[in-house]
PDB file as gemmi writes it, atoms N, CA and C in Angstrom:
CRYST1    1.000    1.000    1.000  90.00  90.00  90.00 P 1                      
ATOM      1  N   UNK A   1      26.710  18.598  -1.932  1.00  0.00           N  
ATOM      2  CA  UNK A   1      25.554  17.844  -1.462  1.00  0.00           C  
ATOM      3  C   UNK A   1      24.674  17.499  -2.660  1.00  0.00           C  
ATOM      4  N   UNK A   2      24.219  16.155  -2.766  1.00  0.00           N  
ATOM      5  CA  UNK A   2      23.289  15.418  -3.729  1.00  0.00           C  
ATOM      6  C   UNK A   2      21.649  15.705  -3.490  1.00  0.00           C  
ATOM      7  N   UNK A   3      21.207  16.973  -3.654  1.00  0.00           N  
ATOM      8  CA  UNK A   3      19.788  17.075  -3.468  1.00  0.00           C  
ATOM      9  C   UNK A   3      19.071  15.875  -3.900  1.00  0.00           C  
ATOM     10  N   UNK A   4      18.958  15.831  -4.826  1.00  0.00           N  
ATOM     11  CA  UNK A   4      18.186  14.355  -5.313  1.00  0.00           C  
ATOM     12  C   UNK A   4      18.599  13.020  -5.042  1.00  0.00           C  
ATOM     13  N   UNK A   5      19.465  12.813  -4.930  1.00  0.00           N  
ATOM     14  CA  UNK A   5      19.832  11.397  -4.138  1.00  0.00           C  
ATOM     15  C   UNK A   5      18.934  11.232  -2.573  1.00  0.00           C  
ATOM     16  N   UNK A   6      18.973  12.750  -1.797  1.00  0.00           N  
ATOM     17  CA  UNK A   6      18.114  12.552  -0.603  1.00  0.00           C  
ATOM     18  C   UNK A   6      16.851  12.746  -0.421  1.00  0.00           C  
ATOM     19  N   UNK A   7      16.025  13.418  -1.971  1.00  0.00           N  
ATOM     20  CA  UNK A   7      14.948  13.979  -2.020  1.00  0.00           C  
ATOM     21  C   UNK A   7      14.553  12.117  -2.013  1.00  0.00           C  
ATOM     22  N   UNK A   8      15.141  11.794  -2.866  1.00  0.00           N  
ATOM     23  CA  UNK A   8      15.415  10.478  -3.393  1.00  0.00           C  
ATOM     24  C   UNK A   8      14.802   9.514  -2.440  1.00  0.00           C  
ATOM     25  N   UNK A   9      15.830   9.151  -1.704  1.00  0.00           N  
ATOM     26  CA  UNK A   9      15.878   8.720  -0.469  1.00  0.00           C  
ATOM     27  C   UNK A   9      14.594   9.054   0.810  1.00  0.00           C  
ATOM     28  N   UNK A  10      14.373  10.250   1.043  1.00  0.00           N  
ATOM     29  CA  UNK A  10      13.163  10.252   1.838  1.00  0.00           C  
ATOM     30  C   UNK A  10      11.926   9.621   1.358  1.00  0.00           C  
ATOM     31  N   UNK A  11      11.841  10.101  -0.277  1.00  0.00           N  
ATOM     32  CA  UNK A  11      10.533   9.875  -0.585  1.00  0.00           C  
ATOM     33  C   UNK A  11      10.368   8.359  -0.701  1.00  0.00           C  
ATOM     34  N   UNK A  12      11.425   7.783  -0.875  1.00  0.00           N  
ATOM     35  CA  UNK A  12      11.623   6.290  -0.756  1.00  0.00           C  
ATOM     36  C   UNK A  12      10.691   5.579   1.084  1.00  0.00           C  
ATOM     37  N   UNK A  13      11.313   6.410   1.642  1.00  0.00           N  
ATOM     38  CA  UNK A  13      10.778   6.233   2.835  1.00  0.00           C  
ATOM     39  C   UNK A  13       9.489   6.372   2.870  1.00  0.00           C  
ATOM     40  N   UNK A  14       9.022   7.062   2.566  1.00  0.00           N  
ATOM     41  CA  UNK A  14       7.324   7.624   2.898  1.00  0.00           C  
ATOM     42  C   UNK A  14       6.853   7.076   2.146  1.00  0.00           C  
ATOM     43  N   UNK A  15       6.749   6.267   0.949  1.00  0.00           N  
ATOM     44  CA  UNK A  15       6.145   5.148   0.224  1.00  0.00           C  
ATOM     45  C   UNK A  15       6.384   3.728   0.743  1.00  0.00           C  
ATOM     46  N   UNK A  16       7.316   3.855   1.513  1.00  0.00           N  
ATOM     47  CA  UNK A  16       7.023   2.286   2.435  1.00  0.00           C  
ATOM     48  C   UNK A  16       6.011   1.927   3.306  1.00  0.00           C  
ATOM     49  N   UNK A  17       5.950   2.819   4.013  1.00  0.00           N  
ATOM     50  CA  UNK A  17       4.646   2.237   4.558  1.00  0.00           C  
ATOM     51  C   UNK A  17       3.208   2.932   4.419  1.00  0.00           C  
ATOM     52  N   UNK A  18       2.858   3.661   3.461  1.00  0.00           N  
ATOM     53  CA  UNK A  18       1.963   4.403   2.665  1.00  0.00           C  
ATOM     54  C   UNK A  18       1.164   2.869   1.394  1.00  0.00           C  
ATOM     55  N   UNK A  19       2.300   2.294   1.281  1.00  0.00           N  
ATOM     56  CA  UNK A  19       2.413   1.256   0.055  1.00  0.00           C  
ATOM     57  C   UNK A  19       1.120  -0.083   0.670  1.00  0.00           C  
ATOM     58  N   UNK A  20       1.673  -0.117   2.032  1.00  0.00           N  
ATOM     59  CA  UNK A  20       0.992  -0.853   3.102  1.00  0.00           C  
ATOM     60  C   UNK A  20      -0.377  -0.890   3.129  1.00  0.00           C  
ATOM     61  N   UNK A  21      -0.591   0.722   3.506  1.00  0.00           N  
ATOM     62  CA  UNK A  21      -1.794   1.295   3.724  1.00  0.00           C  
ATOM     63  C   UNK A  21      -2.834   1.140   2.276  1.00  0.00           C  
ATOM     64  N   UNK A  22      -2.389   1.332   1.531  1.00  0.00           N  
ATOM     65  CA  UNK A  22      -3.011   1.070  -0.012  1.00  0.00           C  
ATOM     66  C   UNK A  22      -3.072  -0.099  -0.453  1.00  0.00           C  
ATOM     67  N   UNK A  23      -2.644  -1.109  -0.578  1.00  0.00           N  
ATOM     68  CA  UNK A  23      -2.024  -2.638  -0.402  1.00  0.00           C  
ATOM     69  C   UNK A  23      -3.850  -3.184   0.349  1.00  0.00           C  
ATOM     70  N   UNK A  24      -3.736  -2.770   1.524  1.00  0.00           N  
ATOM     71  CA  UNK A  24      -4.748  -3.397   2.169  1.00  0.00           C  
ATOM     72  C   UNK A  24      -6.418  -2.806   1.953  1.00  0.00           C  
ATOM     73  N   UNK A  25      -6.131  -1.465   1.139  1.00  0.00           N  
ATOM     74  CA  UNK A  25      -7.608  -0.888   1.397  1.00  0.00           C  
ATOM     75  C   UNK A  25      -7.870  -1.096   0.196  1.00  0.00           C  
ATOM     76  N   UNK A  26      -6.913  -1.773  -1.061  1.00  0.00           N  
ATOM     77  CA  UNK A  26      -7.378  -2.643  -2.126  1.00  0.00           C  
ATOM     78  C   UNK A  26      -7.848  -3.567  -2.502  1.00  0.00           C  
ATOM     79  N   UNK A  27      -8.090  -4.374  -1.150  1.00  0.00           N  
ATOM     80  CA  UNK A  27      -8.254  -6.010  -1.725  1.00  0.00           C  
ATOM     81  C   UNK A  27      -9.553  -6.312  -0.283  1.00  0.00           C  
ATOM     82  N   UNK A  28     -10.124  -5.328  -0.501  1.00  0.00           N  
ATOM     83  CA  UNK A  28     -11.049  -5.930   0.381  1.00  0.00           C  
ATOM     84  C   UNK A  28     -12.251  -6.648  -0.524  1.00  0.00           C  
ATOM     85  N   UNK A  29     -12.068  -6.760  -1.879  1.00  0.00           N  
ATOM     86  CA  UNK A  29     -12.546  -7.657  -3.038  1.00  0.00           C  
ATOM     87  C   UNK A  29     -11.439  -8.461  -3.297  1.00  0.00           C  
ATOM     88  N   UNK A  30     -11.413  -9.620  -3.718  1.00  0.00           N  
ATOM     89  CA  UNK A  30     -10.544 -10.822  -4.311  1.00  0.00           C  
ATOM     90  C   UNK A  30      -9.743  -9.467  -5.606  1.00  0.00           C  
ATOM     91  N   UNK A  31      -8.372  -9.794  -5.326  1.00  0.00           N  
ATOM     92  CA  UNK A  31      -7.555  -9.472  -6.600  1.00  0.00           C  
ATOM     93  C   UNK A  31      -6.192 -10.187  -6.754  1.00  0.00           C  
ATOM     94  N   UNK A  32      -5.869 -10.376  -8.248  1.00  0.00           N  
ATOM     95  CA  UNK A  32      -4.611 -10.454  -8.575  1.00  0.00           C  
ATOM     96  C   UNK A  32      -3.677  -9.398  -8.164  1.00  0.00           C  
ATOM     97  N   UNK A  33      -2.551 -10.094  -7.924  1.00  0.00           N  
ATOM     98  CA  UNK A  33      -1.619  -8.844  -8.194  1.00  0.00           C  
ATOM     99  C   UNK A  33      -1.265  -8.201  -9.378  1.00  0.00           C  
ATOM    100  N   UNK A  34      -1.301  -8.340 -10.529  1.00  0.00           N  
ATOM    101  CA  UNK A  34      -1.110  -7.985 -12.074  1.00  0.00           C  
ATOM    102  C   UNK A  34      -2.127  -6.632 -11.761  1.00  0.00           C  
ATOM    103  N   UNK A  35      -3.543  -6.924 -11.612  1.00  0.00           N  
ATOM    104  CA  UNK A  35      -4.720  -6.207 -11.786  1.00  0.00           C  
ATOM    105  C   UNK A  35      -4.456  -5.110 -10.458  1.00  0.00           C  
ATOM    106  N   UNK A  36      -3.830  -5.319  -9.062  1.00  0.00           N  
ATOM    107  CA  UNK A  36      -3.318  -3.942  -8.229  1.00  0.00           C  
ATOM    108  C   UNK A  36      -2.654  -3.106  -8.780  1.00  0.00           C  
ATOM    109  N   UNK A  37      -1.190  -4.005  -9.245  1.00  0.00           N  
ATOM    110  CA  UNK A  37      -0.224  -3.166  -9.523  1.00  0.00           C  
ATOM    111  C   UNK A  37      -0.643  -1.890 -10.880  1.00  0.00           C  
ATOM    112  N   UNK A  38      -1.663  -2.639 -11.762  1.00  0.00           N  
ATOM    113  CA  UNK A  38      -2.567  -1.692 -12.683  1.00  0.00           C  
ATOM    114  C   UNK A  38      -3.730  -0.708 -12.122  1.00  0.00           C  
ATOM    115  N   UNK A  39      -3.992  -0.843 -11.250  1.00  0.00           N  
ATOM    116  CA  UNK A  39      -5.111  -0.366 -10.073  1.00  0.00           C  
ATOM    117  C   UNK A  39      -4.225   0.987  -9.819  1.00  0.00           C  
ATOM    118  N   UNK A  40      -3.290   0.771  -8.911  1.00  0.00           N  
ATOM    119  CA  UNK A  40      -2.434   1.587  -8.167  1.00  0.00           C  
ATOM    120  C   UNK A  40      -2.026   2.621  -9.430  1.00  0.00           C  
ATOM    121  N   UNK A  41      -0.894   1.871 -10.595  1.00  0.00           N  
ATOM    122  CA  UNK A  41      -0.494   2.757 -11.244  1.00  0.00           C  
ATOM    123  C   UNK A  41      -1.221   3.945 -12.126  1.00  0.00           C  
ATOM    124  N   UNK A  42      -2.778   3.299 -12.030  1.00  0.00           N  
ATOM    125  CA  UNK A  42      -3.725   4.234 -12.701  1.00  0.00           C  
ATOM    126  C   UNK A  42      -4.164   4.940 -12.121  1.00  0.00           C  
ATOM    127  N   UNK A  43      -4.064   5.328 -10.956  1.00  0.00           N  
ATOM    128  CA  UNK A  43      -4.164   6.167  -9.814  1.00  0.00           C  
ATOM    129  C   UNK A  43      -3.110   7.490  -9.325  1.00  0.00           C  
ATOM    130  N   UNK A  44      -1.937   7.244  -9.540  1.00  0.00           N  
ATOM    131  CA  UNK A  44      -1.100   7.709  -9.644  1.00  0.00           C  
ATOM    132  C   UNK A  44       0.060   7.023  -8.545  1.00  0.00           C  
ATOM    133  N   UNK A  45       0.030   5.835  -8.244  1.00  0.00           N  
ATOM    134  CA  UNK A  45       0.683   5.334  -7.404  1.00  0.00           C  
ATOM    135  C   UNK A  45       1.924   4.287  -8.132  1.00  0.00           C  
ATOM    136  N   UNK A  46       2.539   4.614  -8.752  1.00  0.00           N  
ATOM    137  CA  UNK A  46       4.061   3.292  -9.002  1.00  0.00           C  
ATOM    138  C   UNK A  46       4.192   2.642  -8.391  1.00  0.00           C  
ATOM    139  N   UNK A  47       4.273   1.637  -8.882  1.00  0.00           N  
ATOM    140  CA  UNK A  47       4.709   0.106  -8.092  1.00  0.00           C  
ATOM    141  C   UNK A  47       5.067  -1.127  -8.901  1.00  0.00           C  
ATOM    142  N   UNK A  48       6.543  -1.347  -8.633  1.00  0.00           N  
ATOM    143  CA  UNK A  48       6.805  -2.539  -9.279  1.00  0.00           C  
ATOM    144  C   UNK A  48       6.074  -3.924  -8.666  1.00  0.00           C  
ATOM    145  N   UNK A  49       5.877  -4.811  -9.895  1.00  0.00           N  
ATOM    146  CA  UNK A  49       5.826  -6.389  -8.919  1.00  0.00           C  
ATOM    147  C   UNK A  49       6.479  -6.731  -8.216  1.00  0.00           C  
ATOM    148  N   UNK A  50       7.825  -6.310  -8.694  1.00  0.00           N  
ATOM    149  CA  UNK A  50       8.926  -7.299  -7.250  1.00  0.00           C  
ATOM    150  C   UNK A  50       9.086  -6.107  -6.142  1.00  0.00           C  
ATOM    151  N   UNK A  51       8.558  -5.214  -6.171  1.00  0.00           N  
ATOM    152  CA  UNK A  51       8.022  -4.393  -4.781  1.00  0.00           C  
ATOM    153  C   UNK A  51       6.353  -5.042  -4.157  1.00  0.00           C  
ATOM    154  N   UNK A  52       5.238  -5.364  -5.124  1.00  0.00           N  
ATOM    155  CA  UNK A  52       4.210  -5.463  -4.770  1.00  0.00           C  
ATOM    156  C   UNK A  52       4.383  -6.913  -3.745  1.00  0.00           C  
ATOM    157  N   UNK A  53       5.031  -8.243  -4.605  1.00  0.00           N  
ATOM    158  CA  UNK A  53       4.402  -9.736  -4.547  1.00  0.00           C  
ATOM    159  C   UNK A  53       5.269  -9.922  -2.825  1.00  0.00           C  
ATOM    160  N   UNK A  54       6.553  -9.385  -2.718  1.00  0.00           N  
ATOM    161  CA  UNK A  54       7.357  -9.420  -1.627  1.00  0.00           C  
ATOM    162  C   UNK A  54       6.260  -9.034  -0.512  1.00  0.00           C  
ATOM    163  N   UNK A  55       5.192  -8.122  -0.461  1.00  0.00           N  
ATOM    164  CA  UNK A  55       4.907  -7.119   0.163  1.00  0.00           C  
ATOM    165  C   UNK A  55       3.740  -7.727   0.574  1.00  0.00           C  
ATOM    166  N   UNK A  56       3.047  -8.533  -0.348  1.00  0.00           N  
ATOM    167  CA  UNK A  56       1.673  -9.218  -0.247  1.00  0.00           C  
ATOM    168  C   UNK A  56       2.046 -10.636   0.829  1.00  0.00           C  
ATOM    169  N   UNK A  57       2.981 -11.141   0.222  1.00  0.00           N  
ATOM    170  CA  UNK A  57       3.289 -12.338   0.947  1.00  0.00           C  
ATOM    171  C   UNK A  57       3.698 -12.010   2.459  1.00  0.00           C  
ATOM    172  N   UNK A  58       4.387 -10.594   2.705  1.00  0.00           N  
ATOM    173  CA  UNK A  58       4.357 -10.776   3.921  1.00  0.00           C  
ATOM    174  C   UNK A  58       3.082 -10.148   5.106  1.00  0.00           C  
ATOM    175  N   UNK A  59       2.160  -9.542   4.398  1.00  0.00           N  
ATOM    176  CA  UNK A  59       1.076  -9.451   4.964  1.00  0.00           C  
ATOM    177  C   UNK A  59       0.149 -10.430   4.973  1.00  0.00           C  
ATOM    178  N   UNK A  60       0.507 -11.698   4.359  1.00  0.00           N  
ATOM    179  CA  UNK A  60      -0.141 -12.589   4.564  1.00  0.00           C  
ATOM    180  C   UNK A  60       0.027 -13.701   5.627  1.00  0.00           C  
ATOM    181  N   UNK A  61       1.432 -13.520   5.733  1.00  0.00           N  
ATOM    182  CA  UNK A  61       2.555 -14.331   6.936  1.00  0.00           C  
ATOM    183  C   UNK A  61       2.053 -13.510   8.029  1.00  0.00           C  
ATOM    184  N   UNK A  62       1.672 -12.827   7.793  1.00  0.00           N  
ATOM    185  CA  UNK A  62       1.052 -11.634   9.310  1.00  0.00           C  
ATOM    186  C   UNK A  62      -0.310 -11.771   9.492  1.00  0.00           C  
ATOM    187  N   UNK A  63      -0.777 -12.486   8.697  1.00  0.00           N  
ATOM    188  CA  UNK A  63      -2.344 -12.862   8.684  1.00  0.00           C  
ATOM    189  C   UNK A  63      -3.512 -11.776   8.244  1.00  0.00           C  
ATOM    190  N   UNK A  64      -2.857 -10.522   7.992  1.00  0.00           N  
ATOM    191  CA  UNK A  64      -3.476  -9.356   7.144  1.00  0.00           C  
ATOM    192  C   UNK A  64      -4.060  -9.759   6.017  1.00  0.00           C  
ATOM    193  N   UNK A  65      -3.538 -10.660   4.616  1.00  0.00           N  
ATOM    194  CA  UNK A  65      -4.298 -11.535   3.531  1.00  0.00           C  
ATOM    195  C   UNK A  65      -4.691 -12.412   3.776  1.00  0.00           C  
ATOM    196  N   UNK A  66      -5.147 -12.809   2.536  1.00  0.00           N  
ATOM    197  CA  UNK A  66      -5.433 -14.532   2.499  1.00  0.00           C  
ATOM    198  C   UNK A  66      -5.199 -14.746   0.972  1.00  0.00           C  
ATOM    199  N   UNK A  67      -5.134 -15.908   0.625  1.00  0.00           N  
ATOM    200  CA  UNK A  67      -4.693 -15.969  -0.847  1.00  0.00           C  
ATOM    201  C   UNK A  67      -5.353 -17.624  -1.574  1.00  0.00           C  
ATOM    202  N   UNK A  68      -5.591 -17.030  -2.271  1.00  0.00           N  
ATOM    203  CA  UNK A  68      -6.101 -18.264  -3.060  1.00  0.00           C  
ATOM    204  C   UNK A  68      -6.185 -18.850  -4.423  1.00  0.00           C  
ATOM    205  N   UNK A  69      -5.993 -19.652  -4.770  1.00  0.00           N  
ATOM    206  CA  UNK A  69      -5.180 -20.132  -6.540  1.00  0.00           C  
ATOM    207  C   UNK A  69      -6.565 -20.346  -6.750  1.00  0.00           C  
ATOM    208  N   UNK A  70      -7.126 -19.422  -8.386  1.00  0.00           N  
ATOM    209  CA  UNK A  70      -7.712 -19.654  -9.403  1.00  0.00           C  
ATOM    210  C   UNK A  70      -7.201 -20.475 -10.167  1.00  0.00           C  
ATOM    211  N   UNK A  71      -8.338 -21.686 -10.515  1.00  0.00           N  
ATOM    212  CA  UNK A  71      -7.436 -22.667 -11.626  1.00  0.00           C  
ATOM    213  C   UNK A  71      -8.058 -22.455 -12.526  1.00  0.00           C  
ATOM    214  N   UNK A  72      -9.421 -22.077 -12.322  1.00  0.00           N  
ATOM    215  CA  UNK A  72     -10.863 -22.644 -13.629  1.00  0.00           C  
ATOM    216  C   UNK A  72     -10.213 -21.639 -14.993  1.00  0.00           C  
ATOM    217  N   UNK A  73      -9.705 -21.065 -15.140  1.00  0.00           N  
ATOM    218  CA  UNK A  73      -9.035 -20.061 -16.289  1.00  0.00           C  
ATOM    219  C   UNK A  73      -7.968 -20.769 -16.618  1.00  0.00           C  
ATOM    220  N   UNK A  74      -7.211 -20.388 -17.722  1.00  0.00           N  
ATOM    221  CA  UNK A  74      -6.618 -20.913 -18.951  1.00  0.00           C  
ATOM    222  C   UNK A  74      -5.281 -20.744 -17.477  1.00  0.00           C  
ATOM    223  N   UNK A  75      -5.051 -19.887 -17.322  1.00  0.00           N  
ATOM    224  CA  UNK A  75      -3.720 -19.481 -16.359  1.00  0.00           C  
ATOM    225  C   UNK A  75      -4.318 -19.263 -15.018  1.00  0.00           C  
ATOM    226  N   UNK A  76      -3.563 -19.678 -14.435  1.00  0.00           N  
ATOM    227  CA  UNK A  76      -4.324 -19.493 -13.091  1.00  0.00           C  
ATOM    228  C   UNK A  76      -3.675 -18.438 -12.321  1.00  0.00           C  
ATOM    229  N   UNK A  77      -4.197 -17.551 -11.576  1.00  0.00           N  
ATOM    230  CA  UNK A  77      -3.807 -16.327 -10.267  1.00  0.00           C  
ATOM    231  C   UNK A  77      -4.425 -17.099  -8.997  1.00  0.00           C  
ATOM    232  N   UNK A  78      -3.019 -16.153  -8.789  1.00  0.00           N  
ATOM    233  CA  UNK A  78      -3.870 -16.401  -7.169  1.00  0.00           C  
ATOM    234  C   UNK A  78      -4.387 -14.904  -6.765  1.00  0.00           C  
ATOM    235  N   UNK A  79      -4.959 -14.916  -5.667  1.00  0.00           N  
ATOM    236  CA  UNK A  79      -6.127 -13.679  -5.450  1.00  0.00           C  
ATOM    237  C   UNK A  79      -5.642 -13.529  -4.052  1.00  0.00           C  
ATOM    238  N   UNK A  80      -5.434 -12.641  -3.762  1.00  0.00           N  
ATOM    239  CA  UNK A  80      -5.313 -11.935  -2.756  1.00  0.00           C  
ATOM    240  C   UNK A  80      -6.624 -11.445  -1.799  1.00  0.00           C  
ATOM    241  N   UNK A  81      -6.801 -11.196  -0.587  1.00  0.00           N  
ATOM    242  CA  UNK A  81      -7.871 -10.433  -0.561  1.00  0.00           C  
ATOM    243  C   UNK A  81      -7.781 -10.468   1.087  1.00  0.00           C  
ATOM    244  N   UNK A  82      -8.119  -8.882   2.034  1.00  0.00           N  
ATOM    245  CA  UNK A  82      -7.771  -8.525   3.001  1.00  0.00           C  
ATOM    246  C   UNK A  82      -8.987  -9.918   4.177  1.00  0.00           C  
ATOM    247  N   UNK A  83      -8.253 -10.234   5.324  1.00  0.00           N  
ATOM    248  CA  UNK A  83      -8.392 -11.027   6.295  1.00  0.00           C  
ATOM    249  C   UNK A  83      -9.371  -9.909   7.220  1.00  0.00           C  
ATOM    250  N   UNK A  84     -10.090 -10.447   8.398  1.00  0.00           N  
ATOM    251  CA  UNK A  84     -10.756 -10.079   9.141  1.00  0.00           C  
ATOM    252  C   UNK A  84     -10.144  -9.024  10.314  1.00  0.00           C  
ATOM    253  N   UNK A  85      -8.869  -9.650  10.888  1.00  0.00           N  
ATOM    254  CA  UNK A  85      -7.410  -9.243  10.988  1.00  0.00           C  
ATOM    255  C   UNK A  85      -7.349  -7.894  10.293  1.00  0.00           C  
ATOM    256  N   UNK A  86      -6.985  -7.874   8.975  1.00  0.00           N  
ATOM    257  CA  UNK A  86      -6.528  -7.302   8.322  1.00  0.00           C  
ATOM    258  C   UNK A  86      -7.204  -5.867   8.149  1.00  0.00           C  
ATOM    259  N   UNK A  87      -8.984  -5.746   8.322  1.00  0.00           N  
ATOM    260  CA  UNK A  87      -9.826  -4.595   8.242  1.00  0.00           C  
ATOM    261  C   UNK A  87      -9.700  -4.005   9.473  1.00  0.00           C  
ATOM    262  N   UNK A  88      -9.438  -4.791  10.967  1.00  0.00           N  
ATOM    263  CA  UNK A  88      -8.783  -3.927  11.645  1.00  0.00           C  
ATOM    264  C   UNK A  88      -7.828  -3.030  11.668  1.00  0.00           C  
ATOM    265  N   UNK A  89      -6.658  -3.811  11.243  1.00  0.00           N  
ATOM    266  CA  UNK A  89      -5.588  -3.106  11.281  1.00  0.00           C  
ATOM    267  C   UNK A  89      -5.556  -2.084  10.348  1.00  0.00           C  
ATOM    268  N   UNK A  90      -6.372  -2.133   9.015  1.00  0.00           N  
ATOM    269  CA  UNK A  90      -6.393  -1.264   8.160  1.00  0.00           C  
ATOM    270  C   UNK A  90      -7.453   0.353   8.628  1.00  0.00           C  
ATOM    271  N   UNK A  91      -8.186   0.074   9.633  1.00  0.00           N  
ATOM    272  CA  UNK A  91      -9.262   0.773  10.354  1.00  0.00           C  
ATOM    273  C   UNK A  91      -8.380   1.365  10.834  1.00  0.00           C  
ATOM    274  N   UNK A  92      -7.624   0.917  11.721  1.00  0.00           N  
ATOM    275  CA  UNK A  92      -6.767   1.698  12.896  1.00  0.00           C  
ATOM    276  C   UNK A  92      -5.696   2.451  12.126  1.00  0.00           C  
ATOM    277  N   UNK A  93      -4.642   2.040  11.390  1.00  0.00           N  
ATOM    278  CA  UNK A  93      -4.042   2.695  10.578  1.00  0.00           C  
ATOM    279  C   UNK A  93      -4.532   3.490   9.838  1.00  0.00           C  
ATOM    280  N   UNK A  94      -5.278   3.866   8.990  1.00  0.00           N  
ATOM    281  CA  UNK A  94      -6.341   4.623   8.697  1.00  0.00           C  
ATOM    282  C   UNK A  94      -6.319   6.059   9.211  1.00  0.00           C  
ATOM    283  N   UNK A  95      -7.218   5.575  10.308  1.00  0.00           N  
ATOM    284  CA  UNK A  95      -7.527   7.026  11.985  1.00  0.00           C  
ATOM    285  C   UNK A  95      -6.410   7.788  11.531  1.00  0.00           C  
ATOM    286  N   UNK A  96      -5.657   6.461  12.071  1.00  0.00           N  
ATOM    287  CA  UNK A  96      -3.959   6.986  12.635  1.00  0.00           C  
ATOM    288  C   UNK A  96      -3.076   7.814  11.136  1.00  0.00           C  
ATOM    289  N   UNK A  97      -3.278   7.430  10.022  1.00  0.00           N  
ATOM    290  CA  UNK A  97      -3.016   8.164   8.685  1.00  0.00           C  
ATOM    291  C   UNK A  97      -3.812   9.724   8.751  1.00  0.00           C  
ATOM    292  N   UNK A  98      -5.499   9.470   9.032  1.00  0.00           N  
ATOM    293  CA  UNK A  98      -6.022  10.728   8.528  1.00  0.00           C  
ATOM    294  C   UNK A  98      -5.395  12.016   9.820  1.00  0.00           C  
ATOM    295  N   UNK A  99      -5.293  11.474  11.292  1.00  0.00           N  
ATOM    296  CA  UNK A  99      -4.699  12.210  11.885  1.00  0.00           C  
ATOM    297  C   UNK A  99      -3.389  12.539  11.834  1.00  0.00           C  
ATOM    298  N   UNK A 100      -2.616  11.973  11.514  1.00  0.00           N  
ATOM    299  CA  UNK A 100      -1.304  12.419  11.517  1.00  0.00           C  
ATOM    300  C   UNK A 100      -1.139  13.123   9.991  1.00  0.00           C  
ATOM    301  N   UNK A 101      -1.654  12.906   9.242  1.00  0.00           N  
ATOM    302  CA  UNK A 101      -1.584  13.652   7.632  1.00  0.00           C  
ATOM    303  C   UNK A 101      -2.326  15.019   8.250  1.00  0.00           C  
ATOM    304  N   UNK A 102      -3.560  15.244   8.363  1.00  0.00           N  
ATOM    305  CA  UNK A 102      -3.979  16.895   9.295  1.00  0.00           C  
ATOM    306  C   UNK A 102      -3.301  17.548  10.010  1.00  0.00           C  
ATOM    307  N   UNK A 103      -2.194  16.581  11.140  1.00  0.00           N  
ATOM    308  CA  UNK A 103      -1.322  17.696  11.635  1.00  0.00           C  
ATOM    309  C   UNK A 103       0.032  18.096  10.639  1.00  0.00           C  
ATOM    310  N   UNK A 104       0.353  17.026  10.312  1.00  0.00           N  
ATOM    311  CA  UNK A 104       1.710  17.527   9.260  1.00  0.00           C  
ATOM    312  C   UNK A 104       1.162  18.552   8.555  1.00  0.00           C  
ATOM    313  N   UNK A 105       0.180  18.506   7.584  1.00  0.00           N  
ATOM    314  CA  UNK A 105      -0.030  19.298   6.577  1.00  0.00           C  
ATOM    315  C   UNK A 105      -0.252  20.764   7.269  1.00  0.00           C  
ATOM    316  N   UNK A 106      -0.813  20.908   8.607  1.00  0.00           N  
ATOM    317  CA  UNK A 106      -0.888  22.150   8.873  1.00  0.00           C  
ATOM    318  C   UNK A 106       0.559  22.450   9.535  1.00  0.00           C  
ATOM    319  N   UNK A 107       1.220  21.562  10.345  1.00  0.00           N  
ATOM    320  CA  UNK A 107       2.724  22.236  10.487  1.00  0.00           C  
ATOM    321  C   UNK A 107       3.262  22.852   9.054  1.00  0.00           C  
ATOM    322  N   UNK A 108       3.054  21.998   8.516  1.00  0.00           N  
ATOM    323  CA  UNK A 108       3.636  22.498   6.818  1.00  0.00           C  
ATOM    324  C   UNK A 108       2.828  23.606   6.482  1.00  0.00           C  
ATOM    325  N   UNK A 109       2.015  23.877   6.621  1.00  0.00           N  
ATOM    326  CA  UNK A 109       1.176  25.218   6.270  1.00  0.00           C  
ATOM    327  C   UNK A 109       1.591  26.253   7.098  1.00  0.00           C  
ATOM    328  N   UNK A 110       2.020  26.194   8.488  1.00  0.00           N  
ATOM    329  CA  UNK A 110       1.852  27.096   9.075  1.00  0.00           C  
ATOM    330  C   UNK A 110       3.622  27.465   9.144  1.00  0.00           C  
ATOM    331  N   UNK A 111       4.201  26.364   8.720  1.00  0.00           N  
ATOM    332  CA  UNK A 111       5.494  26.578   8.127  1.00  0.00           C  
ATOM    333  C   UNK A 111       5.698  27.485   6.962  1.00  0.00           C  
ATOM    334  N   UNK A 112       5.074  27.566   5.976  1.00  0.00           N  
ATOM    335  CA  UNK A 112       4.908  28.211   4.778  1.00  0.00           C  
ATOM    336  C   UNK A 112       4.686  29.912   4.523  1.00  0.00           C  
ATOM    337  N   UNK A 113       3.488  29.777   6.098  1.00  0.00           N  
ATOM    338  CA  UNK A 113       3.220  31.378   6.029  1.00  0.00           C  
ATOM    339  C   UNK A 113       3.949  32.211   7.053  1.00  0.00           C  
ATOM    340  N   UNK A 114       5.667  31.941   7.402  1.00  0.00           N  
ATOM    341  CA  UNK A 114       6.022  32.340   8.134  1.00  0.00           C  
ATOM    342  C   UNK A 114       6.666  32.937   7.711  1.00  0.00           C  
TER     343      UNK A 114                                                      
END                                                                             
């Protein structure tokens, strides 16, 4: 058996939609993606671009972003930044994160001292 291929593999999982949750409680100010993906990683969060830009665009197809091209600069970004939509869903997910992280962590605790 490949311990790390599945440690691998789960933790892969639990950064998918964790990625989400962070994604949206970032941009409730106008941002690039260059300037998240530096946000996040200085935080302790990894994240490639071609994990981030895939990820933005489709929360925007979901109406969670909004996006908008800076030209007035030498290069232009576009800016990201969470929808009205989007502070809901990030509210509710949220709840739903801080409660379900309190019970895991104490199953896991109470797992520990057994």
């Amino acid at each position: 058996m490949n311990h790390d291929e599945i440690v691998s593999g789960l933790i892969l999982e639990l950064r998918r939609g964790t990625l989400i949750l962070l994604v949206l409680s970032q941009l409730k100010e106008p941002m690039y993606g260059y300037n998240l993906v530096k946000k996040l990683q200085d935080n302790g969060i990894p994240i490639e671009a071609n994990t981030l830009y895939p990820l933005m665009r489709r929360l925007e197809s979901q109406g969670l972003l909004k996006s908008e091209w800076e030209t007035s600069e030498a290069k232009p970004r576009k800016y990201y930044k969470i929808t009205d939509d989007g502070l809901i869903v990030l509210e509710r997910v949220v709840n739903h994160w801080n409660n379900f992280s309190q019970n895991v962590n104490r199953l896991l605790e109470d797992n520990n001292e057994k």
